[in-house]
C-alpha positions in Angstrom: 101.3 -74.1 168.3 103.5 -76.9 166.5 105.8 -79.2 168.4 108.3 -81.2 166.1 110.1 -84.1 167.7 113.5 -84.8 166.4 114.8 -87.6 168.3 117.4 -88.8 165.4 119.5 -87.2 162.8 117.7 -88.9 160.2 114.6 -86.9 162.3 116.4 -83.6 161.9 117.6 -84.1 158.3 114.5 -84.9 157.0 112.9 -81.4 158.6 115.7 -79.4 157.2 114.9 -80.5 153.8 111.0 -80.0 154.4 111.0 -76.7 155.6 113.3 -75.5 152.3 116.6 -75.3 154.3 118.6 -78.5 153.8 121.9 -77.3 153.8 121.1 -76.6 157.8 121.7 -80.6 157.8 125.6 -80.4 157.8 128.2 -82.5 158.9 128.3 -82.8 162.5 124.5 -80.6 162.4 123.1 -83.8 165.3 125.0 -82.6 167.5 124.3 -79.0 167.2 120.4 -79.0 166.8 119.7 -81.8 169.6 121.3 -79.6 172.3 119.8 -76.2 170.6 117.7 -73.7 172.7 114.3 -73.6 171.9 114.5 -70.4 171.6 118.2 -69.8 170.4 119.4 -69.0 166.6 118.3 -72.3 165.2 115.1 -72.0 167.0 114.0 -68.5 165.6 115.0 -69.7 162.1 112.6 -72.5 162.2 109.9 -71.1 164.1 110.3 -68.0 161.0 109.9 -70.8 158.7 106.9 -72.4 160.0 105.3 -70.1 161.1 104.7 -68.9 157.1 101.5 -72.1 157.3 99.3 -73.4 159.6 100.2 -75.9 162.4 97.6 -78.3 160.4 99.5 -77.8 157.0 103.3 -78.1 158.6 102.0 -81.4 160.3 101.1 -82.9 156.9 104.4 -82.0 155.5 106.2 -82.9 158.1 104.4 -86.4 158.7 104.9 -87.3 154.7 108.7 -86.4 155.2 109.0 -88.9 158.6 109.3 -86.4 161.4 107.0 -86.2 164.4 104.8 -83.3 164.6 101.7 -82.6 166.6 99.5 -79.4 167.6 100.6 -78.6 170.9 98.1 -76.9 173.8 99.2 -73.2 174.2 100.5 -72.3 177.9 98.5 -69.6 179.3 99.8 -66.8 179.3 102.2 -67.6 176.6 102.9 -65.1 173.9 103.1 -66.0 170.2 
C-alpha cells in the first residue's frame, strides 16, 4: 500500500502532473484535494492511477517529482 503526503499545493500539483493527470491541478484544486475523502471521487481516480505500478516504482516517481510517498503497513483485515 502507497501513502502520498500532500501537505502543499505545490505537493498536490506536482502529483497531478506525475501520475499523467495535470489538468486535475486547477485553479482553486488546494482547496478541493486537501479536504478530499480518501475514498471519495478524487480518491478512486488516483488510487486507479497508481495502482497501474508497484508501490516501489510510484515512490520513485513521485520522490523525483517532490512529493512525499512511502510504503505504508496494510491494516489487517483491510481489503485491497
Amino acid at each position: 500500500m502507497l501513502a502520498v503526503d500532500c501537505r502543499s499545493e505545490a505537493h498536490w500539483r506536482a502529483l497531478a502532473k506525475c501520475v499523467g493527470r495535470p489538468e486535475l491541478a486547477y485553479a482553486g484544486d488546494w482547496a478541493a484535494a486537501s479536504t478530499a475523502p480518501y475514498k471519495g471521487r478524487l480518491g478512486r481516480v488516483l488510487e486507479s492511477l497508481i495502482r497501474e505500478d508497484a508501490a516501489e516504482i510510484w515512490i520513485r516517481r513521485l520522490e523525483a517529482h517532490g512529493v512525499p510517498a512511502r510504503i505504508a503497513a496494510r491494516q489487517r483485515g483491510a481489503s485491497r
